[in-house]
VOMARLO-915274 format. One line per field, with one value per residue (C-alpha): residue number from 1; residue in one letter; chain; x, y, z. Coordinates in pm, 1 decimal. Layout:
REM residues N
nr (NUM;...)
rest (A;...)
kette (A;...)
u (X;...)
v (Y;...)
w (Z;...)
REM end
This chain:
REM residues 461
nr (1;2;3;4;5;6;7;8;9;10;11;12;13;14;15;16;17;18;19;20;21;22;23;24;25;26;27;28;29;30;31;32;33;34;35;36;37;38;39;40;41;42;43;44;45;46;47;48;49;50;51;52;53;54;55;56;57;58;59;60;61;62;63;64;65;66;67;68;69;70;71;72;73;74;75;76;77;78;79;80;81;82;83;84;85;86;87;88;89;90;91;92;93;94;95;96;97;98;99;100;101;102;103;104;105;106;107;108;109;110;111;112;113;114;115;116;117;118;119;120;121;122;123;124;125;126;127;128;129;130;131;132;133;134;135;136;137;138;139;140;141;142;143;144;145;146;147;148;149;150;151;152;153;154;155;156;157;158;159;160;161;162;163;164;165;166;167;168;169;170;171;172;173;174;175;176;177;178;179;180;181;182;183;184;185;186;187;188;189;190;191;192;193;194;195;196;197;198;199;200;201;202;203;204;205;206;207;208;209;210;211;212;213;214;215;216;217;218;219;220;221;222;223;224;225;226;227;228;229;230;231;232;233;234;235;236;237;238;239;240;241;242;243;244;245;246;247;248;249;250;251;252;253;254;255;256;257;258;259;260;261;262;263;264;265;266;267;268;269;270;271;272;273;274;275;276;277;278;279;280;281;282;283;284;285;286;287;288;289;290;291;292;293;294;295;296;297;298;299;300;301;302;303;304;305;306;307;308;309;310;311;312;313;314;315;316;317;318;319;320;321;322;323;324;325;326;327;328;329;330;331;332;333;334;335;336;337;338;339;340;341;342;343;344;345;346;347;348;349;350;351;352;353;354;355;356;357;358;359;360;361;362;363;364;365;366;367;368;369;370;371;372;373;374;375;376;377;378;379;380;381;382;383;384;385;386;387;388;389;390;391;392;393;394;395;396;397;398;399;400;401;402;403;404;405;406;407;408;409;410;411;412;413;414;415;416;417;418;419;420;421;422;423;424;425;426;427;428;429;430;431;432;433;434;435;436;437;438;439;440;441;442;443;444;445;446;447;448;449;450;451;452;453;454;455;456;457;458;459;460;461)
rest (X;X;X;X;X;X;X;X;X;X;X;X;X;X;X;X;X;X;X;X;X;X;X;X;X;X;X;X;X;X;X;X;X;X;X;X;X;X;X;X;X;X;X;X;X;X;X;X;X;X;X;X;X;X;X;X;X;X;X;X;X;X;X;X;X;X;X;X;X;X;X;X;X;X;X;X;X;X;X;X;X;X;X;X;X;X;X;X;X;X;X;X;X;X;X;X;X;X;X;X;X;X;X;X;X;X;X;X;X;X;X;X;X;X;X;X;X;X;X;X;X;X;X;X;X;X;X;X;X;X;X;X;X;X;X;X;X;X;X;X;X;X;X;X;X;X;X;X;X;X;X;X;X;X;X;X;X;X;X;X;X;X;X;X;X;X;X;X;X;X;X;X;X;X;X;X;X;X;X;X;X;X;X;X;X;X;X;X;X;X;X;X;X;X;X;X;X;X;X;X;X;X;X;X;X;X;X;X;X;X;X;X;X;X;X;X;X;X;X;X;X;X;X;X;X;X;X;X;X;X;X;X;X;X;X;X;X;X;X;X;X;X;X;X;X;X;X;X;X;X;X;X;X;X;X;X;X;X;X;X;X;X;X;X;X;X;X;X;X;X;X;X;X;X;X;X;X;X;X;X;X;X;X;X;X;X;X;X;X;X;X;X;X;X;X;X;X;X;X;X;X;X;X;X;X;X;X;X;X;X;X;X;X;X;X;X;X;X;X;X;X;X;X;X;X;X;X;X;X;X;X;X;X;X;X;X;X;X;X;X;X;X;X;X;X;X;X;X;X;X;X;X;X;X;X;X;X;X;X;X;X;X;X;X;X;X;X;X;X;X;X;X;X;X;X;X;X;X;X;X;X;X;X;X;X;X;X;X;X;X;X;X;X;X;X;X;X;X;X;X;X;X;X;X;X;X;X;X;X;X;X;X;X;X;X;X;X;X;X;X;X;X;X;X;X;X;X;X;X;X;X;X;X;X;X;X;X;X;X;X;X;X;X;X;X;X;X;X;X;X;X;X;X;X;X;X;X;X;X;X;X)
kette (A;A;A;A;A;A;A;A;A;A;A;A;A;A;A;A;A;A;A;A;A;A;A;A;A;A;A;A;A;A;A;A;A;A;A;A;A;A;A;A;A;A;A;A;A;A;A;A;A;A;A;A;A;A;A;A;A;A;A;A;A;A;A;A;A;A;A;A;A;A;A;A;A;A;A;A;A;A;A;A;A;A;A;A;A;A;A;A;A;A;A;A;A;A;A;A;A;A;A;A;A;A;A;A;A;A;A;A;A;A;A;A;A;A;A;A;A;A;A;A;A;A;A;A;A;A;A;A;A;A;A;A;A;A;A;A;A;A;A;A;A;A;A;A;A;A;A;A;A;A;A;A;A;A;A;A;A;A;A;A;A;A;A;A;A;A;A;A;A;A;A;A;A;A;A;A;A;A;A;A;A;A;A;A;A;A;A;A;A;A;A;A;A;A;A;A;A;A;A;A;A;A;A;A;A;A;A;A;A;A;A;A;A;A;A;A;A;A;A;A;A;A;A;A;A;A;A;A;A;A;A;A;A;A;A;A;A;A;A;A;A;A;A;A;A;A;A;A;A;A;A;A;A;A;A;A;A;A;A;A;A;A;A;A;A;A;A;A;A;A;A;A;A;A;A;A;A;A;A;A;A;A;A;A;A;A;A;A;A;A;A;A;A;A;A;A;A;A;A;A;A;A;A;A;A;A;A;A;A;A;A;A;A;A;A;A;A;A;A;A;A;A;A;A;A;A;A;A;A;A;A;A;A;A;A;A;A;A;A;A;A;A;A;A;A;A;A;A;A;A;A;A;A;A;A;A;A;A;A;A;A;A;A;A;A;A;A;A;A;A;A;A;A;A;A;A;A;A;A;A;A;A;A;A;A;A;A;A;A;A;A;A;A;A;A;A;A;A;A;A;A;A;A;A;A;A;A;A;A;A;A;A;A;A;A;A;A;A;A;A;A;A;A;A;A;A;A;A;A;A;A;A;A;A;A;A;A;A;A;A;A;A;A;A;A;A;A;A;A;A;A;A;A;A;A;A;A;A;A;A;A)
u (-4498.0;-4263.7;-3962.6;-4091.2;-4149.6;-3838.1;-3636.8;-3869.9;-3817.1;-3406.9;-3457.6;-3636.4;-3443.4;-3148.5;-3286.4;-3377.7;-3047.6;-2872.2;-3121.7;-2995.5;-2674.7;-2685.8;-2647.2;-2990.0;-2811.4;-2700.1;-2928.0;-3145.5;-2995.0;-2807.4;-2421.3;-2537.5;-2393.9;-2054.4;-2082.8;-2085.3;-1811.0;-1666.2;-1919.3;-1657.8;-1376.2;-1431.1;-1496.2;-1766.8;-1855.8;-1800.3;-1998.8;-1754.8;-2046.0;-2119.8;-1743.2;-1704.3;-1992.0;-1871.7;-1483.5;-1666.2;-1867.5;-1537.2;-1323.3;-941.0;-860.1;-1037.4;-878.9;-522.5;-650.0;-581.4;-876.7;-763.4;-1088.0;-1074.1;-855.1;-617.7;-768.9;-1105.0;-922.8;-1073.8;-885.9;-1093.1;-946.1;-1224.6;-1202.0;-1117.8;-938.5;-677.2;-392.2;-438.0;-392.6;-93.3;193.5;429.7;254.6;343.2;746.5;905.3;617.4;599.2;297.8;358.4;203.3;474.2;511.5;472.7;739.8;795.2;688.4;977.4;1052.2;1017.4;1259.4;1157.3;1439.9;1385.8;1424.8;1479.9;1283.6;1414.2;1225.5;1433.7;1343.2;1603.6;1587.2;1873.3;1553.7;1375.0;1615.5;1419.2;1133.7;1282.6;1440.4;1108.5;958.8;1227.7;1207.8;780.4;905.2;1104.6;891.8;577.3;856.5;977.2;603.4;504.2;772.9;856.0;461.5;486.4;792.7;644.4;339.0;502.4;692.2;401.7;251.7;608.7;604.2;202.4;312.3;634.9;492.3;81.0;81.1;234.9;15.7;-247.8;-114.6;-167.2;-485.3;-806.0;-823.2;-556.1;-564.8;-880.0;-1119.7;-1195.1;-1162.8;-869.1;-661.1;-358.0;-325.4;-221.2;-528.3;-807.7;-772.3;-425.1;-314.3;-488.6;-263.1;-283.3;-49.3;153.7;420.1;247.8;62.3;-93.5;-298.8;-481.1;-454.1;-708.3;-804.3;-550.7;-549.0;-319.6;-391.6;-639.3;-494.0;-180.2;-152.4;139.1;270.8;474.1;631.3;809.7;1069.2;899.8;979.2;758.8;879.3;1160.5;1287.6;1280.7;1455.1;1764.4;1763.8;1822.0;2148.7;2280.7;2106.3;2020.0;1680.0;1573.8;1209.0;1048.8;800.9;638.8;461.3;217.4;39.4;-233.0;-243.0;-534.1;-569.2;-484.1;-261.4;72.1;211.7;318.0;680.7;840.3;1046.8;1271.0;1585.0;1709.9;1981.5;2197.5;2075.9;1735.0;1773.1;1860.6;1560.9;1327.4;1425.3;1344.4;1037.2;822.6;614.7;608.8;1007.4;1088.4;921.5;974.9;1305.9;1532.6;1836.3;1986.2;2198.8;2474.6;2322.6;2673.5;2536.1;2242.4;2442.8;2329.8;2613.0;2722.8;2524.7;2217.3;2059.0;1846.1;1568.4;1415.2;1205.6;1246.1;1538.8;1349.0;1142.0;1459.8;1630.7;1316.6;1219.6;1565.6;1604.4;1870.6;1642.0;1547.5;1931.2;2044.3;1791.3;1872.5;2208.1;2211.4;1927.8;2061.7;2127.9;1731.7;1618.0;1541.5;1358.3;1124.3;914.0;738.0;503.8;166.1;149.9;214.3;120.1;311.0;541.7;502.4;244.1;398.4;55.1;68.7;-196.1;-104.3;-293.4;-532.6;-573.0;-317.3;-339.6;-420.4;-225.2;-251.3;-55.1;117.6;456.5;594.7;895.1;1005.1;1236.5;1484.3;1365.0;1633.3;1662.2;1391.4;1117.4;1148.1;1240.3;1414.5;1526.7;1192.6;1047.1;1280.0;1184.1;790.5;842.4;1038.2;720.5;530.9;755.8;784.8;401.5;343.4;633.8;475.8;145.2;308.3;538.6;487.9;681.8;715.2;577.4;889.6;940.4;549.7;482.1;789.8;609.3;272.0;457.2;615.6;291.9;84.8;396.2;329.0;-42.1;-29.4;201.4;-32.5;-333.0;-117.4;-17.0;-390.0;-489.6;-212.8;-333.6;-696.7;-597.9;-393.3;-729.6;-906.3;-667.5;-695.0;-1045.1;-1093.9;-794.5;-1030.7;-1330.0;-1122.0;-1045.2;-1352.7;-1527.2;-1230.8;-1319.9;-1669.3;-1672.9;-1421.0;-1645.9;-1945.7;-1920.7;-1930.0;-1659.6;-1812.4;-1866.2;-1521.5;-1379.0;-1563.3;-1446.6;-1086.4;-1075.1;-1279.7;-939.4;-741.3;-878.6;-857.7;-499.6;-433.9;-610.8;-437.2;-118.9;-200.6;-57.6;-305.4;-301.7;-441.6;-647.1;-633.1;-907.5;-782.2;-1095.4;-1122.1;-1055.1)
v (8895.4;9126.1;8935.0;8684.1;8859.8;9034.0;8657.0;8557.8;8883.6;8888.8;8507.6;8604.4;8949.7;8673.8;8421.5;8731.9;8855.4;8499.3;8426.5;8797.4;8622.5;8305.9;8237.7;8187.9;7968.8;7670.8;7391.3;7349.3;6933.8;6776.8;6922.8;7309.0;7399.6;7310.3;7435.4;7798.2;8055.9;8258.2;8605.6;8741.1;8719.0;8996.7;8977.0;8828.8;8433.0;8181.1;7917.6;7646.7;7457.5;7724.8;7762.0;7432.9;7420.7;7718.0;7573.3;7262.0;7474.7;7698.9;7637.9;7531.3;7907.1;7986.4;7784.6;7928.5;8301.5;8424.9;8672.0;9055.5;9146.2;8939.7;9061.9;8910.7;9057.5;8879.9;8516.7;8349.2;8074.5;7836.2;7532.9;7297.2;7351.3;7069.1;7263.5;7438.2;7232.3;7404.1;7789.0;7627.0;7819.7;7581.9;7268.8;7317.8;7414.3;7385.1;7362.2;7583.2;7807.6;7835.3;7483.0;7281.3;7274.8;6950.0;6771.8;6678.2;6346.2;6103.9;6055.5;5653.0;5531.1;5188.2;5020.7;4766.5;4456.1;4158.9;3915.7;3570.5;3338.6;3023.0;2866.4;2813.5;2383.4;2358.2;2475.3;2180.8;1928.7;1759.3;1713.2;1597.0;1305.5;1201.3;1204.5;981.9;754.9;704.3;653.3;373.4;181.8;212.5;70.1;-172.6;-248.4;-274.1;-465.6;-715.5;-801.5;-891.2;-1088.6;-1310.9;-1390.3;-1450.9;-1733.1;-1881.9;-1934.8;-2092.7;-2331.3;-2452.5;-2480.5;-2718.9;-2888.5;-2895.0;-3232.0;-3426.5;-3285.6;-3388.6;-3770.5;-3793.4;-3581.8;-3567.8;-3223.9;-2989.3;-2619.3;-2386.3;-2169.2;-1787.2;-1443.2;-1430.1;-1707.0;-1683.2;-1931.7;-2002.7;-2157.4;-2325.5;-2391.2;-2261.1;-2090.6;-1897.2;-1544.0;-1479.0;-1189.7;-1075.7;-1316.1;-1619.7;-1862.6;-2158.0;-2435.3;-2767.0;-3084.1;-3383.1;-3723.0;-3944.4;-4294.0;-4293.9;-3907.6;-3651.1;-3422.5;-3185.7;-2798.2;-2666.6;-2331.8;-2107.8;-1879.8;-1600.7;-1288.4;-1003.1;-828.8;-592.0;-449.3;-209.9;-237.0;-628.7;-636.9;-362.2;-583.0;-902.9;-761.0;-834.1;-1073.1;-1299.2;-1521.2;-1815.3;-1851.8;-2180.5;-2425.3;-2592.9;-2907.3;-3042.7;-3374.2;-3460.7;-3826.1;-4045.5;-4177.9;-4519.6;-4457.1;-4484.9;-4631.0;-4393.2;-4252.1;-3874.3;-3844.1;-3533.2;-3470.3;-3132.9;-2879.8;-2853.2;-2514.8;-2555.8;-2916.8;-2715.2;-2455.6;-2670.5;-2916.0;-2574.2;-2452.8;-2735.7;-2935.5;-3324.0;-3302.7;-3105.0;-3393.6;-3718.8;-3690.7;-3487.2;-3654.7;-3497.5;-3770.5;-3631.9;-3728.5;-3959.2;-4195.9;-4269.8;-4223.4;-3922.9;-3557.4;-3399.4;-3089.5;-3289.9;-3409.8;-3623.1;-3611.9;-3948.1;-4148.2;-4496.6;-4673.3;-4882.8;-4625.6;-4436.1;-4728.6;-4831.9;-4443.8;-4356.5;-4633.9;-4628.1;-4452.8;-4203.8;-4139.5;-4132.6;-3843.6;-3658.3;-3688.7;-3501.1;-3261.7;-3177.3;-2809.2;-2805.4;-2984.5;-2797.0;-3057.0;-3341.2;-3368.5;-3725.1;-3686.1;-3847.4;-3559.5;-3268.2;-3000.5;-2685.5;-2459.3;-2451.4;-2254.0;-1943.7;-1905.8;-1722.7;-1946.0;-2326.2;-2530.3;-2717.6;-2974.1;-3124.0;-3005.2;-3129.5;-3310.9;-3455.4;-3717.8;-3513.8;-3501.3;-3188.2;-3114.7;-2809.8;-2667.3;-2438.6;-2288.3;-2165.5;-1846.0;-1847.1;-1977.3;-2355.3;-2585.3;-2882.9;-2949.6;-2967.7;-3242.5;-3542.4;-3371.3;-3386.5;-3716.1;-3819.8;-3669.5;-3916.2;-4199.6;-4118.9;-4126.4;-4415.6;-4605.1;-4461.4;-4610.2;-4930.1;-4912.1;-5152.8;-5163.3;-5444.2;-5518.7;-5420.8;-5097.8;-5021.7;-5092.4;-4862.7;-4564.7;-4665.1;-4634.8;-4320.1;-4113.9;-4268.2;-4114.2;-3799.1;-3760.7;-3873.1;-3584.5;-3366.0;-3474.6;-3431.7;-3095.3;-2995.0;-3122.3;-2907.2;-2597.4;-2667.5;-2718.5;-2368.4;-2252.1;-2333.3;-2227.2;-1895.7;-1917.7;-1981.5;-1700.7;-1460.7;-1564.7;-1593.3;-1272.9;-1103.9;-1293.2;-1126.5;-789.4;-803.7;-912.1;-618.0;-379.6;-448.8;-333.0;-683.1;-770.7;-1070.7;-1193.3;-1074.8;-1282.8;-1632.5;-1592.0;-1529.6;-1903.1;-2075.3;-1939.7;-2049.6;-2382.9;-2415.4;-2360.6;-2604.3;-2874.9;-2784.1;-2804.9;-3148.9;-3447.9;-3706.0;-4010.5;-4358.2;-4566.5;-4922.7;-5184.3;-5505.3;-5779.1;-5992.4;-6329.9)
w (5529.1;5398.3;5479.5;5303.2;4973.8;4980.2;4912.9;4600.1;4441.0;4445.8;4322.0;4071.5;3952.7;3984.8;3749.5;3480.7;3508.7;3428.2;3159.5;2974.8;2951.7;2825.5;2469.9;2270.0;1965.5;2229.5;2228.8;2514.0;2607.9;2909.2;2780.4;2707.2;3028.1;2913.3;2541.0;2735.8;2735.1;3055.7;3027.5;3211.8;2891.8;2601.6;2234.7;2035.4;2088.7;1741.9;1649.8;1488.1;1357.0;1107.0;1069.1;959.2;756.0;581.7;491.5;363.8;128.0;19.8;-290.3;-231.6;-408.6;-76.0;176.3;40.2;-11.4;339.9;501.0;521.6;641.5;963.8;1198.4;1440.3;1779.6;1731.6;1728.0;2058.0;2189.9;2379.4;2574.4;2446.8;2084.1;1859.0;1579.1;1873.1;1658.7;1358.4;1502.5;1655.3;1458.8;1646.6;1501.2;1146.5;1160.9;822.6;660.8;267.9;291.9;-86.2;-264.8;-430.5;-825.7;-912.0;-1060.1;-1405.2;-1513.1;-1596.5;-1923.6;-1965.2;-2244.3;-2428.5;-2567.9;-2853.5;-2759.6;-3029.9;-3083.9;-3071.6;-3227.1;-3094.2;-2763.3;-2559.7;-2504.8;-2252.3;-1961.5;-2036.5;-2019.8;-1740.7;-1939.0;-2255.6;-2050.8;-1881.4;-2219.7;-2391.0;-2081.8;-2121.0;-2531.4;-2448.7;-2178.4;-2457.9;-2729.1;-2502.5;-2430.3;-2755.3;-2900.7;-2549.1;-2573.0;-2935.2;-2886.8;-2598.6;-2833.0;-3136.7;-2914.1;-2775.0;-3099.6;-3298.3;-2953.8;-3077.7;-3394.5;-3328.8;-3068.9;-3098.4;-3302.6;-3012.7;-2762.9;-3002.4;-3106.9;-2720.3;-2551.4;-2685.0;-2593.1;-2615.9;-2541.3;-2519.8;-2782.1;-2695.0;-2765.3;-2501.1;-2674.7;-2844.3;-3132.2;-3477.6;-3596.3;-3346.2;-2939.0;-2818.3;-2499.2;-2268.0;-2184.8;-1827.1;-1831.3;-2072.2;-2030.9;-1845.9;-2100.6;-2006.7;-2195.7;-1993.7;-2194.6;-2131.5;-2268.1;-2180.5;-1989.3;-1668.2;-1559.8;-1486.1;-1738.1;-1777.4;-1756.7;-1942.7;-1826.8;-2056.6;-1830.9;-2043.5;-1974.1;-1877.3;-2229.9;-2145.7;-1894.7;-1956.3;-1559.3;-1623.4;-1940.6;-1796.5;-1486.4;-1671.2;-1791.2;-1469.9;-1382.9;-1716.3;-1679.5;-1892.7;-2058.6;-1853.3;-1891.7;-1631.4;-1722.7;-1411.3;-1474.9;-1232.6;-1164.0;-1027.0;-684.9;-745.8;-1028.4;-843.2;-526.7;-254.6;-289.9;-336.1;-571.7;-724.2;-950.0;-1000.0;-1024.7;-722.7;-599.2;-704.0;-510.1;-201.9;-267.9;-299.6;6.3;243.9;58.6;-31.8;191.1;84.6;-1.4;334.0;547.3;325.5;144.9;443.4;268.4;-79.4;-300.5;-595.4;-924.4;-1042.3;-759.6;-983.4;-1328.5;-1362.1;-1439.9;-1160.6;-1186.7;-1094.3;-748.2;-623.0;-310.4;-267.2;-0.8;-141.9;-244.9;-494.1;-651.7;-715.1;-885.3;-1119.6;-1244.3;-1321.7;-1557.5;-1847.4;-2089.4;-1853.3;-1779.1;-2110.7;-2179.6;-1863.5;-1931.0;-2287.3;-2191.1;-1812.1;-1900.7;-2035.9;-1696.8;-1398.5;-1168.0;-1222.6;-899.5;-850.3;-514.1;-408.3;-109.8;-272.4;-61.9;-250.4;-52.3;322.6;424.5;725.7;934.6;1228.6;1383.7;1437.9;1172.8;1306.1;993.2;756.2;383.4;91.4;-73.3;-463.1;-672.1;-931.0;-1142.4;-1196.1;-1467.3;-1531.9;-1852.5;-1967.3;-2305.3;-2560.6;-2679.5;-2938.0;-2703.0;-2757.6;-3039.8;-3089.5;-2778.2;-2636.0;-2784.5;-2677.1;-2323.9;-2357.2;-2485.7;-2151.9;-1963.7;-2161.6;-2042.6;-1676.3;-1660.1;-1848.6;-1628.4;-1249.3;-1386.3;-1396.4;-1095.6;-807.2;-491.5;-266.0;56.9;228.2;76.7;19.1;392.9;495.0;300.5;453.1;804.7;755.9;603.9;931.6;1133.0;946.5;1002.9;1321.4;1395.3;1223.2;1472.8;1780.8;1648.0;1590.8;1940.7;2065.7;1862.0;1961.3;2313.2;2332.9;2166.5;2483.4;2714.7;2542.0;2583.3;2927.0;3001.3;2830.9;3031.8;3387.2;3314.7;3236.8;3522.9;3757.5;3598.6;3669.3;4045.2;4122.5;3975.8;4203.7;4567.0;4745.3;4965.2;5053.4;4694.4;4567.0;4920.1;4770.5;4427.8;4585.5;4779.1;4434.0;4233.0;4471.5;4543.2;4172.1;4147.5;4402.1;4204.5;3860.6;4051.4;4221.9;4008.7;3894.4;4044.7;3932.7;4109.1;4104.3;4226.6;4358.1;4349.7;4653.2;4631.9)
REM end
């Protein structure tokens, strides 16, 4: 029993003596043990918390003033404390105990500038020349729009009494009409007029088409320097069904002969052959594109060469058709049906400088006569059936043509649905059903390949 109590009272003397030494401030948490000093080491133990807490609450005077009253044998150096670098004397080498003066503030000298009242222009050269160019284009605007309708109204006042003397209706009433005084012509832009006449035995009616210089337009107007256009007019008479026979007619400049032989349907197909104009009596500078012979001799008639003849450098082209189709038409699809087509006679002029005057009378007056003379014109058998002939060629050519298109249509077709067929038996899983569709293609093939042959039955006797 003894030996027994003798253990439990050195463990317990043991754990009084440790508890004499440890330090009452340390908090009693997980880390005291290693907030503790060595007991072994001498001198008095420092609590940096209140340390810290008391620089905080010091002056800067105090943090300068150095302590004579603490002395250098009580500094304790532990390894673990977090201000070690600043009793480091070999941390701050070079560096003045004593605080700098500051230094004099720099004496900041304002000169007097001048002012200049002037701006200085050459910078804004740029937008000085933009802003004369938008000047000009307005001006030119202005002025090129004014200029195109002060010549469409001197052209209804020279020439609206022989519109009149022959249409019952001439021209159109609105607020977008430009006029001298009632119905005039209708602006489309602002250099494109036009004006539909009606009323008149022999025709439908007639459109007349002022087409202007863009005066407007400043671009138009530096280009046409180089380049110098003519005001036009384009007269376009529509004529009945049965108002003329069927011929194609046309008389024009030489290059606008050529031009037109390439661009426009009815003359491309029916008049492949271009005549000089002295083979008709008509100058040199002129051609002619016909389809008949005798419709050619009887239109050109000596008072319809006489005028064309003094007014050739006014004339353009007069186009005679009963197909007129207008300028080929570029599809990329075949057509499948022919176009329509329309009896008209097309003439188109030069205008003079000031927009039409004299000479443009004696030229509406020819229009006149070439409509009154096709009303009255009558081939013969031989030359009528000979145009009959050659428009059947031409529509039959159409039709084979549109069976051809419709026929590539449907080999398309079936190409499309072949091959979506094909798609969808190799995406199932059927050998056997992919193996039957193979031998139906093929037996196919075979048969398209195969050349049709004609059976013929022989009756018995």
């Amino acid at each position: 029993m003894r030996l027994v109590l003798l253990p439990v009272a050195l463990l317990l003397c043991g754990a009084y003596t440790i508890k004499a030494y440890e330090d009452s401030t340390l908090e009693d948490d997980d880390f005291a043990e290693f907030e503790q000093f060595d007991p072994d080491e001498d001198g008095p133990l420092i609590d940096f918390h209140e340390v810290a807490k008391d620089d905080i609450l010091r002056t800067p005077k105090d943090n300068f003033v150095p302590d004579t009253d603490i002395e250098d044998e009580i500094l304790v150096e532990d390894e673990d404390n977090e201000f070690e670098h600043f009793q480091d004397p070999e941390e701050f080498e070079g560096f003045q105990d004593n605080v700098p003066r500051a230094a004099e503030a720099p004496k900041i000298t304002i000169s007097k500038v001048p002012i200049v009242m002037r701006p200085q222009w050459d910078a804004y050269w740029l937008e000085g020349i933009l802003c004369c160019a938008l000047a000009a284009y307005a001006l030119a605007y202005a002025f090129g729009r004014a200029k195109n309708t002060s010549i469409a109204v001197n052209f209804l006042k020279l020439h609206k009494p022989l519109l009149d003397d022959n249409f019952t209706l001439v021209g159109e009433s609105g607020a977008d009409v430009v006029s001298a005084e009632g119905s005039g012509w209708r602006r489309e832009a602002e250099h494109c007029f036009t004006m539909w006449c009606s009323g008149r035995l022999c025709c439908e009616g007639m459109l007349l088409t002022l087409k202007l210089i863009k005066r407007q337009d400043l671009v138009h107007v530096a280009l046409g320097v180089v380049r110098p256009t003519t005001d036009t007019l384009l007269v376009k008479v529509e004529l009945g069904k049965d108002d003329s026979d069927p011929f194609v007619l046309c008389v024009a400049q030489k290059k606008i002969a050529s031009k037109l032989a390439k661009e426009m349907q009815d003359l491309s197909v029916f008049c492949p052959e271009r005549r000089a104009g002295d083979k008709h009596g008509l100058p040199p500078s002129l051609a002619v594109l016909s389809e008949c012979a005798e419709a050619t001799g009887a239109v050109l008639d000596a008072r319809v060469t006489a005028a064309l003849t003094q007014y050739a450098r006014h004339l353009q082209f007069i186009h005679v058709s009963d197909r007129y189709a207008g300028p080929k038409q570029i599809e990329e699809t075949a057509v499948t049906k022919p176009p329509e087509t329309e009896r008209v006679i097309l003439v188109s002029l030069a205008l003079g400088p000031d927009g039409g005057g004299d000479e443009v009378r004696p030229l509406l007056l020819l229009v006149f006569h070439l409509l009154e003379k096709i009303k009255r014109l009558r081939l013969s058998k031989e030359a009528l059936a000979k145009c009959e002939k050659r428009r059947q060629k031409v529509a039959e050519a159409w039709l084979r043509g549109a069976h051809a298109a419709r026929q590539e249509q449907a080999a398309q077709r079936r190409e499309e649905k072949r091959k979506q067929e094909k798609e969808r038996i190799l995406a199932e899983d059927d050998p056997e059903k992919q193996r039957r569709w193979e031998l139906k293609e093929q037996k196919r093939e075979k048969k398209r390949k195969t050349p049709k042959m004609k059976q013929l039955k022989v009756k018995a006797m």
